[in-house]
DSSP file (Angstrom, degrees, kcal/mol; ACC not computed):
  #  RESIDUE AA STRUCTURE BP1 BP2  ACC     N-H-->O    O-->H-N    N-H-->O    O-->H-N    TCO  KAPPA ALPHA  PHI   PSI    X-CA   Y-CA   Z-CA
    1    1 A X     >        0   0    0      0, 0.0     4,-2.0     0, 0.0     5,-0.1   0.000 360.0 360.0 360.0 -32.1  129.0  121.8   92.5
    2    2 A X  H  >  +     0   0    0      1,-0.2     4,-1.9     2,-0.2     0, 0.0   0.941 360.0  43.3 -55.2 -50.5  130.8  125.2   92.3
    3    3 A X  H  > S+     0   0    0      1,-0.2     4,-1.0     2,-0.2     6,-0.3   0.678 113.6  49.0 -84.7 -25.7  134.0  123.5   90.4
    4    4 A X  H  4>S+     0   0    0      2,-0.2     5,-1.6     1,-0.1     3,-0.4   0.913 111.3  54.7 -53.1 -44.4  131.5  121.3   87.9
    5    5 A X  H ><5S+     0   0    0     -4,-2.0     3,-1.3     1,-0.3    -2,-0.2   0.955 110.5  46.4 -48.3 -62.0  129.9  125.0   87.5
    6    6 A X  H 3<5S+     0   0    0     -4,-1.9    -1,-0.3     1,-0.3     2,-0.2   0.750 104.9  56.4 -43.2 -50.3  133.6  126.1   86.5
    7    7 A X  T 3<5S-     0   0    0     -4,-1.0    -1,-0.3    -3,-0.4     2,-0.3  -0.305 120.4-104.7-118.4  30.8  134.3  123.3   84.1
    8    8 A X  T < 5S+     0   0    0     -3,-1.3    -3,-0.2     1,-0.2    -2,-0.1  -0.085  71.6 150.1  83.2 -11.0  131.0  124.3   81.9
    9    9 A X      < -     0   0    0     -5,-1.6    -1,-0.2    -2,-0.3     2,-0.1  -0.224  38.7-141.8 -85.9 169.0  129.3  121.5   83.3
   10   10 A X        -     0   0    0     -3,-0.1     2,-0.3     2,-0.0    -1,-0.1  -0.595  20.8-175.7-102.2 154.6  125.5  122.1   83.5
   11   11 A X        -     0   0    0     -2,-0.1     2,-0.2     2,-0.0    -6,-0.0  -0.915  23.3-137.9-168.1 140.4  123.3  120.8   86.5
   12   12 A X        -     0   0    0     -2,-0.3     2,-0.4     2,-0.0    -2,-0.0  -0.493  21.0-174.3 -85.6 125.8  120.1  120.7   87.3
   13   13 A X        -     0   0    0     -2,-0.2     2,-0.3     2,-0.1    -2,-0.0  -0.983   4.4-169.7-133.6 146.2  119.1  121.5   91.1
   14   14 A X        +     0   0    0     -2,-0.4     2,-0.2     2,-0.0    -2,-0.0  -0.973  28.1 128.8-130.5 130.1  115.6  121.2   92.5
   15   15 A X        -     0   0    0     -2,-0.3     2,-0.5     3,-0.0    -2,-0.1  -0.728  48.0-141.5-155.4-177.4  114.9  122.7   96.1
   16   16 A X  S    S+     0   0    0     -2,-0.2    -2,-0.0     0, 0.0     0, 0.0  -0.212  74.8 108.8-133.7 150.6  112.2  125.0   97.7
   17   17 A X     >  -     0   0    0     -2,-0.5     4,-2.7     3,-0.0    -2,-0.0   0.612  57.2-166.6 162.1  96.3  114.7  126.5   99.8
   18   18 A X  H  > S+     0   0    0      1,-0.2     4,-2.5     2,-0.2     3,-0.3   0.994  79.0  62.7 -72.2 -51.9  114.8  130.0   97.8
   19   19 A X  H  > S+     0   0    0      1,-0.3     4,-2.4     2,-0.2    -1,-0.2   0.800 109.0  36.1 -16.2 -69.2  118.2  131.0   99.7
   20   20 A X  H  > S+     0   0    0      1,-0.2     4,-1.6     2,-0.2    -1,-0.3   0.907 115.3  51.9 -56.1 -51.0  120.0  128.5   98.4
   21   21 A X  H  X S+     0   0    0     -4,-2.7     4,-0.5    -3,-0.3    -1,-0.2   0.852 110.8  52.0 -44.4 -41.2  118.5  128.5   95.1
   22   22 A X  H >< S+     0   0    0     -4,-2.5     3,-0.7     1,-0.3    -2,-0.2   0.920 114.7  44.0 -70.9 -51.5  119.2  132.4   94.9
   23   23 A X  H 3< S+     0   0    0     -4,-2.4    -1,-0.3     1,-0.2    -2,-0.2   0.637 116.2  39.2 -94.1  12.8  122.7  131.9   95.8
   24   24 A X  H 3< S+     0   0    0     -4,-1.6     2,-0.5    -5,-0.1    -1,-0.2   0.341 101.0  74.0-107.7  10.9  123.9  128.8   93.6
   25   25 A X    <<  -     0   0    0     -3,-0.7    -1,-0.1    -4,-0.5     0, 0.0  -0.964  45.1-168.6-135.9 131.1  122.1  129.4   90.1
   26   26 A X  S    S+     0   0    0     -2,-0.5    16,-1.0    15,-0.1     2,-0.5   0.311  89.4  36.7 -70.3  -5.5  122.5  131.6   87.0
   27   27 A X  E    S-A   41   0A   0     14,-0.2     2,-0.3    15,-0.1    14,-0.2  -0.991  74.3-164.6-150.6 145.5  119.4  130.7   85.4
   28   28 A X  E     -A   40   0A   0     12,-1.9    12,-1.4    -2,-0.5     2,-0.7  -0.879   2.7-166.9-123.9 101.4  116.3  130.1   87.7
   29   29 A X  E     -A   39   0A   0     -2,-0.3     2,-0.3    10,-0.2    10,-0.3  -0.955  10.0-147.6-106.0 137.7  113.3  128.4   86.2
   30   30 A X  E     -     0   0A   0      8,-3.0     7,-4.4    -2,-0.7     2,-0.4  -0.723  15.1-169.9 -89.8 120.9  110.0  128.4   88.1
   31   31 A X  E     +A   36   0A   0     -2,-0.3     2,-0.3     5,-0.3     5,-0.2  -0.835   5.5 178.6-124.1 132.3  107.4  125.1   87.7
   32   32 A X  E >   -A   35   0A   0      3,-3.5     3,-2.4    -2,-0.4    23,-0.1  -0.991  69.7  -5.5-141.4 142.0  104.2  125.0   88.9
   33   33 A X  T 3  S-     0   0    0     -2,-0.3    -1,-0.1     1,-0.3     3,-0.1   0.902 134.3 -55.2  42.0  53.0  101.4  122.1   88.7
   34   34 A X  T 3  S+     0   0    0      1,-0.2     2,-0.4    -3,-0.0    -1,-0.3   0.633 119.5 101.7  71.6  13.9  104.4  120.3   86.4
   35   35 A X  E <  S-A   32   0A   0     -3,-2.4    -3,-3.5     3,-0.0     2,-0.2  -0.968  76.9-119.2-138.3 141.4  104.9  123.2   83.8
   36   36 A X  E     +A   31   0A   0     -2,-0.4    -5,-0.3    -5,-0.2     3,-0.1  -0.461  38.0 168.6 -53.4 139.9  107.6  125.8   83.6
   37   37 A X  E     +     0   0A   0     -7,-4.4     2,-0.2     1,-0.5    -6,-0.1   0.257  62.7  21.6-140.4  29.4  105.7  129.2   83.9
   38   38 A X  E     -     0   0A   0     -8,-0.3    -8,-3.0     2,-0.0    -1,-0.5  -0.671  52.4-165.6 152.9 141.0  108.5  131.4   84.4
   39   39 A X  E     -A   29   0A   0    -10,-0.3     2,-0.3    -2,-0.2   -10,-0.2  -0.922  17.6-176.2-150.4 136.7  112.7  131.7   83.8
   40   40 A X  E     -A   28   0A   0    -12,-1.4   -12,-1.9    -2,-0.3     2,-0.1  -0.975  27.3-125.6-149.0 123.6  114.8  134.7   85.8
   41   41 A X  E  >  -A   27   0A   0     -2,-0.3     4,-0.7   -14,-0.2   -14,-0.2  -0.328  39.6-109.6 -39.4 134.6  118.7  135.5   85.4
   42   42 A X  T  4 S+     0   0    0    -16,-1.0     3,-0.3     1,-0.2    -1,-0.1   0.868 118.7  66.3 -47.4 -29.8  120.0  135.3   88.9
   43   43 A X  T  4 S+     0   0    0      1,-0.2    -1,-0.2   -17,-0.2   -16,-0.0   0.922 111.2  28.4 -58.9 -49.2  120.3  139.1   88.4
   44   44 A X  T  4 S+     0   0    0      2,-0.0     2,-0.6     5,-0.0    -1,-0.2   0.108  96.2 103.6-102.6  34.6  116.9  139.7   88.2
   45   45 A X     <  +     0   0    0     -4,-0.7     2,-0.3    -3,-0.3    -5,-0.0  -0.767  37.9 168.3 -99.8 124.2  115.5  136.7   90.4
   46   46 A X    >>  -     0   0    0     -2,-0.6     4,-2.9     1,-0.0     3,-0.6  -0.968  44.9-116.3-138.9 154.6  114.4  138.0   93.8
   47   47 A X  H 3> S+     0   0    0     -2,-0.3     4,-0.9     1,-0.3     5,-0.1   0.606 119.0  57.9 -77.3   9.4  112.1  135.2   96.3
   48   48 A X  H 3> S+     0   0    0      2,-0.2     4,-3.7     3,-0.1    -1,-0.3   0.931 112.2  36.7 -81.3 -47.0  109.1  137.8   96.0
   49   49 A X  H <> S+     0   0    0     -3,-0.6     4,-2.0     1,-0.3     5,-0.4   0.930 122.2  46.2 -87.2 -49.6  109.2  137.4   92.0
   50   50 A X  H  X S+     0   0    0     -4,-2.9     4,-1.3     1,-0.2    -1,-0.3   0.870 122.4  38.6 -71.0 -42.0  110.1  133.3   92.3
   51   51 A X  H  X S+     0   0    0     -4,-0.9     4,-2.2     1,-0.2    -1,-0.2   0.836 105.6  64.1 -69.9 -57.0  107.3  133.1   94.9
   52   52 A X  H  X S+     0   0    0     -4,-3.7     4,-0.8     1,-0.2    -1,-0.2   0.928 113.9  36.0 -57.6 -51.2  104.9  135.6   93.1
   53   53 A X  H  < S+     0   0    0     -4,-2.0     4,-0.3    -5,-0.2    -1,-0.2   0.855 112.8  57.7 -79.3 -27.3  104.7  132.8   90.0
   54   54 A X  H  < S+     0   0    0     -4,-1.3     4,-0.2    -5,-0.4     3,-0.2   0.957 119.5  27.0 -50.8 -36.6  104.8  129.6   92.1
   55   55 A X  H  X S+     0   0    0     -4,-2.2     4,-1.9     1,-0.2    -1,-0.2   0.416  84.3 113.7-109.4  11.3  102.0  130.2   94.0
   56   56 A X  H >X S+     0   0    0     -4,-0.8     3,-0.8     1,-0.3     4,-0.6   0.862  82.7  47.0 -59.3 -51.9  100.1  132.5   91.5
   57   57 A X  H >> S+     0   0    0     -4,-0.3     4,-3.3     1,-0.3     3,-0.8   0.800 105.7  50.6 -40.2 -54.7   97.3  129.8   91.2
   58   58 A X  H 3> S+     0   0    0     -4,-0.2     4,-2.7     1,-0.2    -1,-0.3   0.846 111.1  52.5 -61.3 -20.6   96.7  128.9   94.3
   59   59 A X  H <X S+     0   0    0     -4,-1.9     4,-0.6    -3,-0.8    -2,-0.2   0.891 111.9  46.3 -55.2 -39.2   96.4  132.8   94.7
   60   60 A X  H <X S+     0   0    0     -3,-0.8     4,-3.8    -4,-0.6     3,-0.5   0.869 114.5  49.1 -80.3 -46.9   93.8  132.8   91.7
   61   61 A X  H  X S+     0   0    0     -4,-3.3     4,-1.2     1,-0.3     5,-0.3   0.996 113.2  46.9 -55.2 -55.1   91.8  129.5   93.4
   62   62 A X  H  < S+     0   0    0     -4,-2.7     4,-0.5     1,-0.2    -1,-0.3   0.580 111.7  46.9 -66.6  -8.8   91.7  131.2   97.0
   63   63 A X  H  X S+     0   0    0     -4,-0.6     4,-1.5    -3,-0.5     5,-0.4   0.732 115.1  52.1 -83.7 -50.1   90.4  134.7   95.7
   64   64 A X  H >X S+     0   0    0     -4,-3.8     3,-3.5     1,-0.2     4,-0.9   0.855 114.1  48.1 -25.9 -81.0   87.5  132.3   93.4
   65   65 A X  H 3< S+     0   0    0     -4,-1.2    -1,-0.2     1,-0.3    -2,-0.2   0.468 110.7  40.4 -39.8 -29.8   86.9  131.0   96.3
   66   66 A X  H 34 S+     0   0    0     -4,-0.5    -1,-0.3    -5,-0.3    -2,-0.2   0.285 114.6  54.9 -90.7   1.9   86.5  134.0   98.7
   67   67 A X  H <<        0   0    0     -3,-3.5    -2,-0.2    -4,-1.5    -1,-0.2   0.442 360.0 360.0-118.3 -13.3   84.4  136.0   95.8
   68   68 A X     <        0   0    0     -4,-0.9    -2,-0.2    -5,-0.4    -3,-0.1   0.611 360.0 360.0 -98.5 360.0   82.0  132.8   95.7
């Protein structure tokens, strides 16, 4: 992938596996329930920030839920 990377061409990876993600990609976008909801540079992409938007919903349900 590194030498496609090289030779301009673009490619599309999907994983959970933030490591990996962190160290092979220059652009990061983050999809949740089928919708983009967030895009990070590798620079400023850290797994708290990619994590912090993945899961934000389920965060939002389980607080509903605990306030109801």
């Amino acid at each position: 992938m590194g030498e496609l990377a090289r030779q301009g061409v673009g490619i599309l990876m999907i994983s959970s596996e933030l490591p990996e993600i962190l160290a092979m990609s220059d652009r990061i976008l983050v999809m949740r329930a089928g919708r983009i909801v967030g895009e990070f540079a590798r620079a400023e992409a850290t797994q708290e920030k990619i994590l912090a938007l993945a899961l934000a919903e389920a965060a939002t349900v389980a607080a509903g839920e605990a306030g109801a």
